[in-house]
C-alpha positions in Angstrom: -19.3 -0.7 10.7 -18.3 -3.5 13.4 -14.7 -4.3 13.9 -13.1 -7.2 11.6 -13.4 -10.7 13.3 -9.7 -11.1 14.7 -9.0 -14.2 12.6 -9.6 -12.5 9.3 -7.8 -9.3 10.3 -4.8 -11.4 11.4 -5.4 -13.3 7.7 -5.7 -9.8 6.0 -2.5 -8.5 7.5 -0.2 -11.7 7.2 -1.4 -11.3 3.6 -0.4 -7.2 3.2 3.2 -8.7 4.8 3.5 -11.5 2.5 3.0 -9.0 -0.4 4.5 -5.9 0.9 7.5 -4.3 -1.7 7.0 -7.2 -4.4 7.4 -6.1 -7.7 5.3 -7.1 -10.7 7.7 -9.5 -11.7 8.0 -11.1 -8.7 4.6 -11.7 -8.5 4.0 -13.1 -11.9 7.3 -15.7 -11.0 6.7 -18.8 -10.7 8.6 -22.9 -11.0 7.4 -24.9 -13.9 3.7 -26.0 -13.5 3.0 -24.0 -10.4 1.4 -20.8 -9.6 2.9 -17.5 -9.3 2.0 -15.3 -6.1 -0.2 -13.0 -8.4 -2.1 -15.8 -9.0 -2.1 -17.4 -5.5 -3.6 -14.5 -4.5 -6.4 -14.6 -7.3 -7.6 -17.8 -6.0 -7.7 -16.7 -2.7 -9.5 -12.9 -3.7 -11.9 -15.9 -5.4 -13.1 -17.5 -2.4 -13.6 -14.9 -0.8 -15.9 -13.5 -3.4 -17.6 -16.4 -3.7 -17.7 -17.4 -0.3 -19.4 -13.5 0.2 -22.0 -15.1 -2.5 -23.0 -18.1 -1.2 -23.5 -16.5 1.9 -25.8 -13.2 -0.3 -28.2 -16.5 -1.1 -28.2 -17.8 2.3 -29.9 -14.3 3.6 -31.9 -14.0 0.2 -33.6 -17.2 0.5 -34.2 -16.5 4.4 -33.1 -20.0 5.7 -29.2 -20.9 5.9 -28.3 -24.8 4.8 -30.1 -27.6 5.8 -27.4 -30.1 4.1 -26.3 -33.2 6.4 -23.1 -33.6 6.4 -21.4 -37.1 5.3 -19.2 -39.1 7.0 -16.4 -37.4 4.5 -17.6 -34.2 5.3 -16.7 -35.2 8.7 -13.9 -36.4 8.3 -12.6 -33.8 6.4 -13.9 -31.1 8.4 -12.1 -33.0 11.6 -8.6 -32.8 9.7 -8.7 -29.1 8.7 -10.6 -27.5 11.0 -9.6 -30.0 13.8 -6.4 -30.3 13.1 -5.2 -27.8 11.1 -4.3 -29.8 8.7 -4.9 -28.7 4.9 -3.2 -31.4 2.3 -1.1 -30.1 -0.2 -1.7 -30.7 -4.1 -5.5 -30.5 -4.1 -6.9 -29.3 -6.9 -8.8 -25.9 -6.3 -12.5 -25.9 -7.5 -13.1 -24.5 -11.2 -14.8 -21.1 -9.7 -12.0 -20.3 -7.2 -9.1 -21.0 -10.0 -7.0 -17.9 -11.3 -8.1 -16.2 -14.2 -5.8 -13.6 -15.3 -7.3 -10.7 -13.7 -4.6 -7.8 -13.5 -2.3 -8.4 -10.0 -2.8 -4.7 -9.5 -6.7 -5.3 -9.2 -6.6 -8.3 -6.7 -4.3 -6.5 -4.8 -6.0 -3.2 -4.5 -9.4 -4.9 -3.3 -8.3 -8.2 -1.7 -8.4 -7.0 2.0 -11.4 -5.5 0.8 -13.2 -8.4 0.0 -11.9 -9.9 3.3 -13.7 -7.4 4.8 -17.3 -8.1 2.6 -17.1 -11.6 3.6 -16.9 -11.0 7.0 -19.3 -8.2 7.1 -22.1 -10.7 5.2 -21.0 -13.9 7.4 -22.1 -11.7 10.0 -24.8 -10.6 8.9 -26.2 -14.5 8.5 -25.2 -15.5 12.3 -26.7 -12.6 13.5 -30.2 -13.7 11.8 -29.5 -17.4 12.2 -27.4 -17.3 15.1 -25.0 -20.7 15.4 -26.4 -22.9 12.7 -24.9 -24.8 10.1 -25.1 -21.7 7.5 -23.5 -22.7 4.4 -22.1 -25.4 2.4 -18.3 -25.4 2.1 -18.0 -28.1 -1.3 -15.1 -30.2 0.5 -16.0 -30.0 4.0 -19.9 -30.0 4.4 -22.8 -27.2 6.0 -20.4 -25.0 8.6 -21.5 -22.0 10.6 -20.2 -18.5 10.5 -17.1 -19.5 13.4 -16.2 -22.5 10.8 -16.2 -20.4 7.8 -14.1 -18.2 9.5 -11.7 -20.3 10.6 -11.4 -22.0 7.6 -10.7 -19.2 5.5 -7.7 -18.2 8.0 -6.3 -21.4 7.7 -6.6 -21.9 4.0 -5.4 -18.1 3.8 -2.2 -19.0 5.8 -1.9 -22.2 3.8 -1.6 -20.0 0.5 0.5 -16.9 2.6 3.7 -19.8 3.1 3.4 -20.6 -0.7 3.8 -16.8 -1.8 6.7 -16.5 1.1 8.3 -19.2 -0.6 8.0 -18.3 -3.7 9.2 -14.5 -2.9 12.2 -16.6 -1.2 13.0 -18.0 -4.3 16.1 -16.5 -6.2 
């Protein structure tokens, strides 16, 4: 098995850090409307899962993404990947929003999946090397560097919210 790229290892352990000695009631806490870190780290677990899926197809089907990415797509790809900039209060897709499963389980196999997404991501830019691979829904096709630095930087984005909310009295 081939090392973890060093952004998602760096992702995996700011995640273990973020997490380490909460209790079960500190991860279902949460303010009014908001999510708790159990559930932060659901939607996360989520994209990563499905992230690992889209990419499944992509070898399946033997041909990566031959989208063209809009203007927006642009756009939007400049600001978060460019930038680093990831604005607050967007609503996560349907298929990457929490749905209950037990904390205990998302924690156990989080890094886990971090580990299957990166394993499959490489798999695809071995065989297609630096093209466009896969279709994020926000930003447009990416390749496997983009992915990967997306998901560190939407990873981080969630890692302040659970340090804030363990910070919370």
């Amino acid at each position: 098995m081939t090392a973890l790229d060093p952004r998602l290892k760096k992702l995996q352990n700011a995640i273990n850090a973020a997490v380490a000695g909460l209790s079960a009631e500190q991860l279902s806490r949460h303010p009014p409307g908001k999510w708790s870190a159990s559930e932060v780290l659901e939607h996360l677990y989520l994209t990563y899962t499905g992230t690992s899926k889209g990419f499944q197809r992509v070898l399946a089907a033997g041909q990566p993404s031959d989208a063209t990415p809009s203007w927006v797509h642009r756009s939007r790809k400049w600001l978060v990947l460019g930038l680093g900039y990831l604005p607050s209060g967007r609503e996560a897709p349907t298929h990457t929003r929490p749905r209950g499963n037990p904390p205990e389980k998302v924690l156990a196999e989080i890094g886990a999946k971090i580990s299957e997404m990166d394993a499959v991501i490489a798999e695809c830019e071995a065989k297609f090397r630096q093209r466009k691979l896969l279709e994020h829904p926000m930003l447009g096709p990416l390749n496997a560097s983009e992915w990967k630095k997306f998901h560190l930087l939407h990873g981080m984005h969630h890692v302040k919210q659970i340090r804030r909310l363990r910070d919370r009295r």
